[in-house]
N, C-alpha and C positions, 0 to 999 in steps of 0.2 A: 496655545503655543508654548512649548517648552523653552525657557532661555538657556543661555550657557554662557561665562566668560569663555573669553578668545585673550591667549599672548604668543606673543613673537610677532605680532602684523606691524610693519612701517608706510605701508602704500595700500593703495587699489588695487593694484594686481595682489597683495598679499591676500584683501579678500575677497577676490574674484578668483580667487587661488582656492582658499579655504569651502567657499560658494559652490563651486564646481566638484569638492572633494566629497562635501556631504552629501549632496545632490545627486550622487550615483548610489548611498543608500539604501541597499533595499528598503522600502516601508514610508520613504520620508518623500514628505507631499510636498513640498516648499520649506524653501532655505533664505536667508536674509540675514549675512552681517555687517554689522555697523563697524568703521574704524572709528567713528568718533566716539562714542560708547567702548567701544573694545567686545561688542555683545555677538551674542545670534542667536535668531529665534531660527524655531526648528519643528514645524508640523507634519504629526505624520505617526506611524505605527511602530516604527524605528526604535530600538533597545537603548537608553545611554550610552552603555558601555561602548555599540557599535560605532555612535556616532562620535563618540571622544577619540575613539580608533583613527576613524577617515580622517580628522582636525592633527592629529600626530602621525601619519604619515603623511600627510601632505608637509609634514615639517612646522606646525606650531602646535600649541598648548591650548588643550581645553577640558572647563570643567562646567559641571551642573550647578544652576543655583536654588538654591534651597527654596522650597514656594511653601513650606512648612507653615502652622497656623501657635498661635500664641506663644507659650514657655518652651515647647518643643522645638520650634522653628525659628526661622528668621523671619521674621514680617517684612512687606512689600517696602517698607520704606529702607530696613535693614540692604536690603537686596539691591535697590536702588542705590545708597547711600556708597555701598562696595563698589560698585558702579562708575563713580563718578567721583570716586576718590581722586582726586590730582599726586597720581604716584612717578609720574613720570618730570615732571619742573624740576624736584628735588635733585631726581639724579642727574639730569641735564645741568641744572646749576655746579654740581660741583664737577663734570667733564668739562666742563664749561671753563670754569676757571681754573684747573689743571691744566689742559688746555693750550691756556692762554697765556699764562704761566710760561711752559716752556716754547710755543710758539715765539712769543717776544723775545727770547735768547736767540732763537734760531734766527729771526730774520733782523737782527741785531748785527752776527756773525755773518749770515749770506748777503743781504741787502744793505745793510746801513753801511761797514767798512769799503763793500766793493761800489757803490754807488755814489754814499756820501764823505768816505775816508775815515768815517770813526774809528778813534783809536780799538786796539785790540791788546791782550793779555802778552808778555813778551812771548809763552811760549807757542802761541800762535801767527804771530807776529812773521810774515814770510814762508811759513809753515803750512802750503796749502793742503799738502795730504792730513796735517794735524786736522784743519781749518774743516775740511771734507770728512773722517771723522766724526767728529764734534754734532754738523751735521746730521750724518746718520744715526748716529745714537739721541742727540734729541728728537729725531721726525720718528726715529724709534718709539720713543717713550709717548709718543700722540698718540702714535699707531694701538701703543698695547691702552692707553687712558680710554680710547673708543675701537677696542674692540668690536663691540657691538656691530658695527656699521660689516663688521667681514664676519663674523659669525653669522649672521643673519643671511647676508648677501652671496656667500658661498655654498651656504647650507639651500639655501633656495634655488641656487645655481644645480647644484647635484641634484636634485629633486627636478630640474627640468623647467622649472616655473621661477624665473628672475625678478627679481623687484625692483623697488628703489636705492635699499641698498648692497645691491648688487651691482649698479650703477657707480654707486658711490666706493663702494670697493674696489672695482675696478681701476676705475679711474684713480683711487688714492697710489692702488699697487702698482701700478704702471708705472707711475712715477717716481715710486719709491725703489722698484726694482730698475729701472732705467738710469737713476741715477746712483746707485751702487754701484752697476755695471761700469761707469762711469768713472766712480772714486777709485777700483781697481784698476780701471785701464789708467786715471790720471797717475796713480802709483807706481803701474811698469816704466811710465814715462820720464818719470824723474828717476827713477831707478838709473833708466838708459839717458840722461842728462839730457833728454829732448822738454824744453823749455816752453818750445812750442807748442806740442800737444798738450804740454799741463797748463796754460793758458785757455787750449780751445777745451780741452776737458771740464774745465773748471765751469766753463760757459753752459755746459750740459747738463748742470744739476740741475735737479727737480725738487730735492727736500722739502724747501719751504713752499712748494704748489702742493706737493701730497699734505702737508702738514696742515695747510692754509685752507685746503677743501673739506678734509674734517674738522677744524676747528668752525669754519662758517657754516657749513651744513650742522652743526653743533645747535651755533646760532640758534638757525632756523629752525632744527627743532623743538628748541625752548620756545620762542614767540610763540611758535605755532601752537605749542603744547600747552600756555600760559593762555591763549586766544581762545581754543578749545574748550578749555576751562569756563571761560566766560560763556559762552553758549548754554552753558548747562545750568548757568546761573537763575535761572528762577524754578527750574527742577529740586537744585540743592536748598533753593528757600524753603521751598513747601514741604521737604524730607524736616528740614530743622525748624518744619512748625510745630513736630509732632510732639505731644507732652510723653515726658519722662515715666511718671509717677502719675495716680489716682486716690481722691479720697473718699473709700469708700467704709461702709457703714455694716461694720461686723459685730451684730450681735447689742447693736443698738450704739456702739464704740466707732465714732471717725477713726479710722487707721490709714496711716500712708501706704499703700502698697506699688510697685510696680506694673508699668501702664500693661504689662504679658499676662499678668495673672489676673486683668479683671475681666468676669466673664460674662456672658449675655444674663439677665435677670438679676446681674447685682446691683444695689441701691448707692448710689456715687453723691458726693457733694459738690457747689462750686462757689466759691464766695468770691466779692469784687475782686475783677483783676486778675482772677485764674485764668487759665484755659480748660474749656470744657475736651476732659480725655477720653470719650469715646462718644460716640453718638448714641442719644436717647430719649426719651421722652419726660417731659418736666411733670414732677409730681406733684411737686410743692415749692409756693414761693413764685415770685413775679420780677423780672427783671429787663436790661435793655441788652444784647447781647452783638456785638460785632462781630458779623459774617465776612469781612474782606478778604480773608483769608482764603477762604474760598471762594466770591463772588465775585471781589472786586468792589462790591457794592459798600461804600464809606460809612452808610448810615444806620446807625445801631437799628436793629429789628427787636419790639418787644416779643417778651415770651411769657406765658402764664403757663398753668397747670394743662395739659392734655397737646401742648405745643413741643416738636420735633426740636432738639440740639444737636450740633453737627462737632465731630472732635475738632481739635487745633481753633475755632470761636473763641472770640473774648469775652467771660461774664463784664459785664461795666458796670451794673448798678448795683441789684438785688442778691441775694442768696438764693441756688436754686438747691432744691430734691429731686434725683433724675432717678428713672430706671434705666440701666444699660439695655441697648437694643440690636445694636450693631459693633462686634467688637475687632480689634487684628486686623484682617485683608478686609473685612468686609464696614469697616469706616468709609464715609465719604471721602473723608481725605488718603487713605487708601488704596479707593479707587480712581483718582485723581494723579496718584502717582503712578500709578500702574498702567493708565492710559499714556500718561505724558513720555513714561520709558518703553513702553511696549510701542508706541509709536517711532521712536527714535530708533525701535528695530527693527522697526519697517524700511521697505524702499518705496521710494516714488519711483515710476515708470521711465521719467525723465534721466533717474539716474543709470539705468539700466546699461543706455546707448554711452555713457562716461565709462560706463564696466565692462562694458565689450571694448572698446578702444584699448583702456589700460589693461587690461589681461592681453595685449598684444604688442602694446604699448615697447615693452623693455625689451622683448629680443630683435626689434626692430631698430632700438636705438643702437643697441653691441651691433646690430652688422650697419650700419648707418657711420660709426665711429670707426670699425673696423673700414670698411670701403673706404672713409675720410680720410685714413693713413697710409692707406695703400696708394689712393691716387695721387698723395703729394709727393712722395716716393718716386713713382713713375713719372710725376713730374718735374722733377728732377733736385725737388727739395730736402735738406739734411734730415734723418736720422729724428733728431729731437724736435725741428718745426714739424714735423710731420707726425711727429707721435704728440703733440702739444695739443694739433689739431683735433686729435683721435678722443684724448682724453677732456677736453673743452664740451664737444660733443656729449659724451657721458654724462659729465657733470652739471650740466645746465639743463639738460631733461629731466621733465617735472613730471611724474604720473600723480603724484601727491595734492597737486591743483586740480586735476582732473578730477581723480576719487575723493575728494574733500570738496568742490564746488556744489553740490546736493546737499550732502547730508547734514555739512555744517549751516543751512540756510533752516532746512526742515527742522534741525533740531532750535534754533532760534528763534522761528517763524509758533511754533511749538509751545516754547516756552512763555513768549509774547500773549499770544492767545490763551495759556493757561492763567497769565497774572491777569487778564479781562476778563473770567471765568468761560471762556471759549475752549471747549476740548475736541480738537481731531483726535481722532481713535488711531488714525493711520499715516504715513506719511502719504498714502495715495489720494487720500481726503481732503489733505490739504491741498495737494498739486491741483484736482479735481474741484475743488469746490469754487474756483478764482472764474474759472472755464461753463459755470453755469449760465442759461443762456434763460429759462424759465425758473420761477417761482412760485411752484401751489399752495399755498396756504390755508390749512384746517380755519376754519372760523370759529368754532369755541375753543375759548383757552387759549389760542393762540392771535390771532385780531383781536378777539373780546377777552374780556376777565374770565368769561364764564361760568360767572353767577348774575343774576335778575338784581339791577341798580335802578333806584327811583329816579327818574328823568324829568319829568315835570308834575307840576302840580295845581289845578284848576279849582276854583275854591266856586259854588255854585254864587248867586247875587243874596247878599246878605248871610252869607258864611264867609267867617274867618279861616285865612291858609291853616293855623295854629289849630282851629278847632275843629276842620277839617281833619288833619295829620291825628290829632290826638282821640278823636272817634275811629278811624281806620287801625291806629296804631292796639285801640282796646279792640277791637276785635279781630283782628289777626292775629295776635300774642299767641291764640288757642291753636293756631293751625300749624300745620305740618308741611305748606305749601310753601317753595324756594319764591315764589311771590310774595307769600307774608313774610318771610325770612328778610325779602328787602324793603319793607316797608318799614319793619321794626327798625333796621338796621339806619334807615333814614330820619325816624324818630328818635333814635340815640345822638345822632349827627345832630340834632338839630336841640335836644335837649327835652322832649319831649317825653314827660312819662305817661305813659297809658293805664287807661283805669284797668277795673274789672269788668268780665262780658259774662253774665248769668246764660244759661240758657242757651251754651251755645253750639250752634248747628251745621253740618257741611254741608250743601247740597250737590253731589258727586257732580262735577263738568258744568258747572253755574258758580256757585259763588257761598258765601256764609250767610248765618244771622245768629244773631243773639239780642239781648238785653243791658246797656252800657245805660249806667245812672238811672233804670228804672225807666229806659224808655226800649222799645223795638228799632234794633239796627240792621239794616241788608249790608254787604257788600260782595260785589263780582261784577258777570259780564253786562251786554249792555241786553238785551233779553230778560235777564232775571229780572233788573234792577228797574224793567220799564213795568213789571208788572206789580211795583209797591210805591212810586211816583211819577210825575211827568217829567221828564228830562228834556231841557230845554235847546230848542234848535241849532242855537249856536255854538253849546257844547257837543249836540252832535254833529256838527261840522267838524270841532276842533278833534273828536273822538276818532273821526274818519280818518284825517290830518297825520292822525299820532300813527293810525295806522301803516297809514302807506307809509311812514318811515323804518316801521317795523318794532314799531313801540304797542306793549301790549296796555291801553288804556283799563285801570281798576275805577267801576264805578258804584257809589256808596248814598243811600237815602238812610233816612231816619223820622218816623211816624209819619210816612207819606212827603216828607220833604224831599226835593234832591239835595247834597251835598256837595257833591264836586267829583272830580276827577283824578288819579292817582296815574301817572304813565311809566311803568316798569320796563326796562328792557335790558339786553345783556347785551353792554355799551361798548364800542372797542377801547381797548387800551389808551392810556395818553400816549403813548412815542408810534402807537399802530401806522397813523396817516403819515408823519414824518419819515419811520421806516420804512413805507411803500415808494414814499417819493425820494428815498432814497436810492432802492434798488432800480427804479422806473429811471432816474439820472444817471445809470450804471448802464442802460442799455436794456435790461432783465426786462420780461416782461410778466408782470404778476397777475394770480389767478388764483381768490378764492374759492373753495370747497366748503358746502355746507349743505346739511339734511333740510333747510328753512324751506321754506315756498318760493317763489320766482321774486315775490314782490317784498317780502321782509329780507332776502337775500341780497337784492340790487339797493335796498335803502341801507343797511352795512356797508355794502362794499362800495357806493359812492361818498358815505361819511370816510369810510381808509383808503379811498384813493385808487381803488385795482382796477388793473385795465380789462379786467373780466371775470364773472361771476359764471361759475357753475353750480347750479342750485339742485333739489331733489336729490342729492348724490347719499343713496342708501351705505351705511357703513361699510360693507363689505364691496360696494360699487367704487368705493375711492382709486383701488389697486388697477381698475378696468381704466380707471379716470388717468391716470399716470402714466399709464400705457399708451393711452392714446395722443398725449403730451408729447409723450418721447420720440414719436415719429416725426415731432415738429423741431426738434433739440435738447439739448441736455437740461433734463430738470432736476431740481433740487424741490423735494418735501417740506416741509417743516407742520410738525403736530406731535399733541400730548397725549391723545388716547391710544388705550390697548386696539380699540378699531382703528389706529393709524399704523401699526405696525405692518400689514402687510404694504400700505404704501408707502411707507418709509423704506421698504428693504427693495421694492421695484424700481423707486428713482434712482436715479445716477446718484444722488448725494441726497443722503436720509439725514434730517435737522431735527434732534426732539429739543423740545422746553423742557429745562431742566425740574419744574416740579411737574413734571408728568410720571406717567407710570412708569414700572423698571423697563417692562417690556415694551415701552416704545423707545425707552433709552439703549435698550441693547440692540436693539433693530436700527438706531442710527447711527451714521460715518462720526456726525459731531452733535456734539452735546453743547446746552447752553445753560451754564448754571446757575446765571439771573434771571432765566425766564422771563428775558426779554426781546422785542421782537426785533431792537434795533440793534441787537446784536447778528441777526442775520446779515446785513449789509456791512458789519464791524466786520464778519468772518471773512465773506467774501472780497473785500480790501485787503483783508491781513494775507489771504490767498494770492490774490494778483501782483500782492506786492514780492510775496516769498518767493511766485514762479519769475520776475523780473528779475528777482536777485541771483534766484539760480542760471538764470538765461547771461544776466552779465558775467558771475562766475564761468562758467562753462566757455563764453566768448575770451575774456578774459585768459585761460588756460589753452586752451586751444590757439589763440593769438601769440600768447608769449611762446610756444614752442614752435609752432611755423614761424618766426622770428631769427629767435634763438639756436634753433638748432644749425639751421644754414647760416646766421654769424659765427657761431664755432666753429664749424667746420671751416670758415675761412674762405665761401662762396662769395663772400664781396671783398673778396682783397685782391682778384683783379681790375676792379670796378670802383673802387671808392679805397682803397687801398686799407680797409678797416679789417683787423682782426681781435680776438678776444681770447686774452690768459685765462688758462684755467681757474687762477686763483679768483679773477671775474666771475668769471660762469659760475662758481660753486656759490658766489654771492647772489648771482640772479635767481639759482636755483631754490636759494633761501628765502627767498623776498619774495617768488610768487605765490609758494604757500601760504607763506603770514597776509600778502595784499589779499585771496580770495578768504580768507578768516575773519579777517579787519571787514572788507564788502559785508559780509553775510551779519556783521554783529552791528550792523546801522541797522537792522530790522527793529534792533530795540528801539530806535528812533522814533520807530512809526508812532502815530495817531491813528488808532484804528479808529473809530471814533470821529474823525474829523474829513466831510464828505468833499470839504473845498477842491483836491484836486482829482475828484472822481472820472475818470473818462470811458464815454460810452464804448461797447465794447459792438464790432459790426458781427452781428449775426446771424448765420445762413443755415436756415431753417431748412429742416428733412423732411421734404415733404415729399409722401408717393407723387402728388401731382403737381406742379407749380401752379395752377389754375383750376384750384380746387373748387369745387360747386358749391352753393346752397339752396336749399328748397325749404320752402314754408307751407308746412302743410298746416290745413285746417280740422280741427278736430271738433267733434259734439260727444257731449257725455261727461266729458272730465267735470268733478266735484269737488277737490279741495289737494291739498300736497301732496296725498299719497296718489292721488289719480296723475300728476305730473310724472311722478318717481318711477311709477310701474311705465308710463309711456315711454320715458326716457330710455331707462336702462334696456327698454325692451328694442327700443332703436339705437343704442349705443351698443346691443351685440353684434348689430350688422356689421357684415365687410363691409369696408370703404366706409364708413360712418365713422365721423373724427369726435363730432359733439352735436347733442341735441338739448336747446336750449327749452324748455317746454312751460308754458303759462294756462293754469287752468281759467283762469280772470279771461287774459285775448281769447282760449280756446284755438291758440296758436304754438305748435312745433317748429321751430328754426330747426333746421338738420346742414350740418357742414358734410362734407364730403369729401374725401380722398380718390376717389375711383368713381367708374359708372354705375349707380345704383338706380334700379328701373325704379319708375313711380310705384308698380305692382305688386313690388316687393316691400316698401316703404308702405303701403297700404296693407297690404294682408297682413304685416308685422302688426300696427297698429289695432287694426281692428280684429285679429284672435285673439285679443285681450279687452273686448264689449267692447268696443268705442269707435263711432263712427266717424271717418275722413271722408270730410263733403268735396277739397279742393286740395291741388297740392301744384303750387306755380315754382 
């Protein structure tokens, strides 16, 4: 996606304006501008030049931004930081109080003398054409201080595509040429000594309403522009986390140089207290290092030699030696920014139906204002009530709540989620993700650690746990197996040093031996281990035991002794079960995936809690699996591996772990950069909360102008006898902006994090059938996992087959069903792959 700054826009119609200019295009695939950024992305085949063309005859300003890489370029944060510069407060502050300035003289002179008698200057004094005047020249000098408001709004006018302030111009000119009109006829009047008319003439000024609605429309674009501002507010922290400067190591010399000119393979320093400037890999030196920055996570993580550093990290203790690995656009933090802004130039779907309304929005309200004035006319109302009406009208129509009730929630909902290390790629992801109704979850990596944790430990009768662990620990040291990897790893835990093992042996798919102290050591399964001691009954109870939970029992003799027991397995998470009954409290319904067997699958997934287990699912079967989910409702992925990418990009909403591979990270909608799982249910809160916010925005602006517009216009002043000054209207027109800005920036409020006021979500499932079948068929032949996997997948390519749950243990197929599927076919499916079906009920 190419970006571009966009200027001259004050409304949604300006970029439903600018939307609809590029979007004719030749070449260009999709178009999306932000008014809150000022940005637009731009996909497609389409030449700059062309596309800066279409943005300047539609009547604004646009330019390219630089996506260049190191000393040549501008970096992603550069880009960003231009971005979100607050260049607009400044100049609003000082029209602001110009402004206000001569505003206060004028209604000093119109309102304070004739209302409350304040004295006045002698030569004003009785002097009402001086008096009128006076007037015109200070509503003058508003008019030229805010320009702005009729440069924009006229020039968009001729262009055919009206905005907001063109609204605003309108409405100011009107009154200001009305009441000119005015000062001249009060002029002839006293000329011709009629006393009278310069009385009711005088009654017809409008100065201080024209004056009064650019000064508060003023206002409001300050809050609103101030409000804005804050939205962007954790985008511009993570821009000003970036380090400046690097110290890296020229020629065996620390030199300071400039964070642009340090390149991939040069050798960097970081002493307590820095921040580490680019991401890379520690060479030398041991440290504790603070990731919050980009994680979220408070608690320093050590680092040693051969251990990944991330730029913008705090070193806190140690001295490290890094090699640069990742430098410029391609930092984590970076990337980080480039997601959080390229998001914010995105649209969510929701806001679409706000852009169609407002692209229709203002020439609806001119003839809504025009009719307004005409009919009080024919009704037999003066001249100026009637054009008071017209311009009320004008001024108190809001397209600006409208086109700001989205993007200003997404960009805050956005930025939320970025300081918890939760990254939507899109604003459609976010809208999306709140709306999921299922949850698949990979089982390694993602439930489990995934890696092999020692779990329990059975010490045979007259062996010690300690002497146990420290026999096991000396003859695994030698091996290469992520079994031995977590035994050792348990023997560090525990303080455990392990001897020397002479003599030592693997026996492929069995187990080891060697010689530990001068005596013959076995360890493995329980097979091997029964052919160099008796293993005793009740340990092989507990060995069955461990099994059926899905623990892999290691068992270990020594000169014909048994030893004991060792149970390894690849344990879920600590926050796993919590996170599931989290999202299960949300309404979600959860569903691991995993390669295990029927029976090591269902003992994981009732330690985490899911409401169903799909087991045998061959790596490249997951995508099949997702598929067949989504006829049920909208699912959401979440997994690490490169074999999860193509189901990450099939679900509705792709979830990677953020230390997974790149390319499960680019295949998903959100990333999560704790890799953690209780961050899934964090996301999806911080979603439902950001679609609620936009649902009240949007209520919200749409309520205040079916309101508003019909009190201007002066529809209930037969009826309640209620009418509204424009100098009003220009102030509600202010105040609904800044309230839908104020709404959207409680999102920072949120506790994502905190499930207390979680409500379940009713979910109406897509199903071909509502009364979908199941058959259990009986199978003979199957031998172990892979005889499940082949049956499965081989019954999961059928039509109408939603899921086949398959156990080579029962020697039993569960098959669900969508449609009519004959027995016949359910049978010969089965059995052209050797395996015989005795039954199918």
């Amino acid at each position: 996606m190419k970006q571009y700054h966009v200027t001259g826009m004050s409304c949604a119609a300006c970029s439903s304006r600018v939307e609809k200019a590029v979007g004719k295009v030749p070449g260009v695939t999709s178009c999306t501008v932000s008014l809150l950024t000022n940005s637009m992305g731009v996909e497609g085949t389409a030449a700059e030049e062309e596309i800066v063309h279409a943005v300047e005859e539609a009547g604004y300003g646009a330019s390219a931004k630089d996506r260049g890489r190191g000393a040549a370029g501008t970096s992603a944060q550069a880009d960003a930081d231009e971005m979100l510069k607050d260049k607009e407060t400044p100049a609003l502050k000082r029209r602001l109080y110009a402004s206000v300035a001569f505003l206060a003289v004028l209604m000093y002179v119109s309102m304070g003398h004739m209302m409350w008698g304040w004295p006045l200057p002698g030569f004003l004094e009785g002097n009402h054409v001086a008096a009128g005047i006076l007037q015109l020249l200070l509503t003058g000098i508003v008019i030229v201080v805010n320009q702005k408001f009729f440069i924009s709004g006229f020039k968009s006018l001729f262009h055919l595509a009206p905005n907001m302030d063109t609204l605003v111009a309108l409405g100011s000119a009107a009154s200001f040429v009305y009441s000119t009109y005015a000062l001249f006829a009060m002029t002839d009047a006293q000329l011709h000594g009629d006393m009278a008319k310069v009385m009711a003439y005088m009654h017809e000024f409008y100065f201080e309403s024209a004056a009064m609605i650019l000064t508060l429309i003023t206002v409001g674009k300050m809050l609103e522009a101030r409000s804005k501002g804050k939205t962007t507010d954790a985008l511009k922290s993570l821009i000003g986390l970036s380090p400046k400067t690097a110290t890296v190591l020229q020629d065996g010399v620390e030199t300071e140089v400039a964070i642009e000119l340090v390149k991939k393979g040069d050798i960097f320093t970081v002493r307590p207290g820095e921040n580490v400037p680019v991401d890379g890999i520690v060479l030398d030196g041991s440290s504790a290092v603070n990731e919050s920055a980009l994680t979220g996570e408070s608690i320093p993580v050590d680092k040693t030699a051969g251990d990944r550093v991330s730029a913008a990290t705090v070193n806190q203790s140690g001295f490290l030696k890094c090699e640069a690995v990742r430098v410029g656009e391609d930092t984590t933090l970076s990337q980080i920014i480039r997601l959080v802004s390229d998001a914010a130039a995105t649209k969510a779907p929701i806001a679409k139906v706000a852009d169609k309304v407002s692209g229709v929005f203002v020439p609806i309200v001119i003839v809504i204002a025009f009719v307004t004035a005409v009919v009080w006319l024919l009704a037999g109302a003066g001249f100026g009530f009637a054009l008071a009406r017209g311009i009320s009208v004008l001024v108190i129509s809001c397209p600006c709540a409208l086109g700001l009730a989205t993007p200003v929630a997404i960009m805050v909902g956005n930025g939320v989620g970025a300081k918890n290390g939760i990254m939507f790629k899109t604003a459609v992801s976010l809208e999306e993700a709140g709306k999921v109704q299922i949850v698949a979850l990979d089982k390694t990596g993602t439930i489990t650690t995934g890696e092999p944790n020692v779990t329990d430990l059975f010490a045979a009768e007259g062996v010690k746990e300690e002497e146990l662990l420290y026999l096991a620990a000396s003859l695994e040291q030698k091996s290469e197996h992520p079994l031995a990897a977590a035994v050792l790893k348990y023997a560090k835990e525990k303080a455990v040093i392990p001897g020397e093992a002479d003599g030592f042996a693997a026996a492929a798919g069995n187990g080891l031996s060697g010689t530990v102290d001068g005596k013959p050591l076995w360890g493995g399964n329980q097979s091997y281990i029964s052919r160099f001691a008796q293993i005793p009954g009740q340990l092989l109870a507990q060995a069955a035991s461990l099994a059926e939970e899905g623990k892999t029992p290691l068992f270990f003799a020594m000169e014909g002794r048994f030893l004991g027991i060792i149970a390894v397995a690849d344990i879920p998470k600590q926050e796993s079960p919590l996170a599931v009954s989290e999202l299960k409290n949300m309404g979600i319904r959860v569903v691991m995936l995993t390669g295990d067997n029927e029976r090591t699958a269902r003992a994981i997934g009732a330690r985490a809690g899911v409401d169903e287990v799909i087991a045998g699912v061959l790596p490249e079967g997951k995508e099949s699996v997702i598929r067949s989910l989504k006829k049920q409702g909208k699912v959401a992925m979440v997994g690490d591996g490169i074999n999860d990418a193509p189901a990450l990009t099939r679900a509705d909403i792709g979830i990677a772990i953020g230390a997974g591979t790149d390319i499960a990270i680019d295949a998903a909608d959100v990333v999560l950069m704790k890799s953690r799982l209780s961050d899934v249910p964090a996301a999806i809160r911080l979603s439902r909360a950001a679609l609620k916010n936009i649902h009240e925005n949007l209520f919200w602006a749409f309520f205040y102008n079916m309101i508003g517009i019909p009190l201007a216009a002066g529809a209930f002043i037969p009826v309640f006898g209620i009418s509204l000054n424009p100098m009003f209207a220009a102030a509600a027109m202010s105040l609904s902006s800044f309230c839908v800005v104020t709404n959207a920036l409680r999102l920072n409020l949120l506790q994502i994090h905190n499930a207390a006021k979680d409500n379940k979500i009713k979910i109406k499932r897509k199903m071909e059938d509502e009364n979908k079948m199941e058959k259990t068929m009986k199978i003979e032949g199957m031998m172990c996992g892979h005889c499940e996997a082949r049956v499965k997948k081989t019954l999961e390519a059928l039509d109408g087959v939603v899921e086949a749950a398959v156990s080579h243990e029962a020697g039993t197929a569960v098959v669900r069903l969508s449609g009519d599927v004959s027995d016949e076919t359910l049978k010969g499916a089965v059995e052209a792959q050797d395996y015989k079906v005795a039954d199918i009920q």
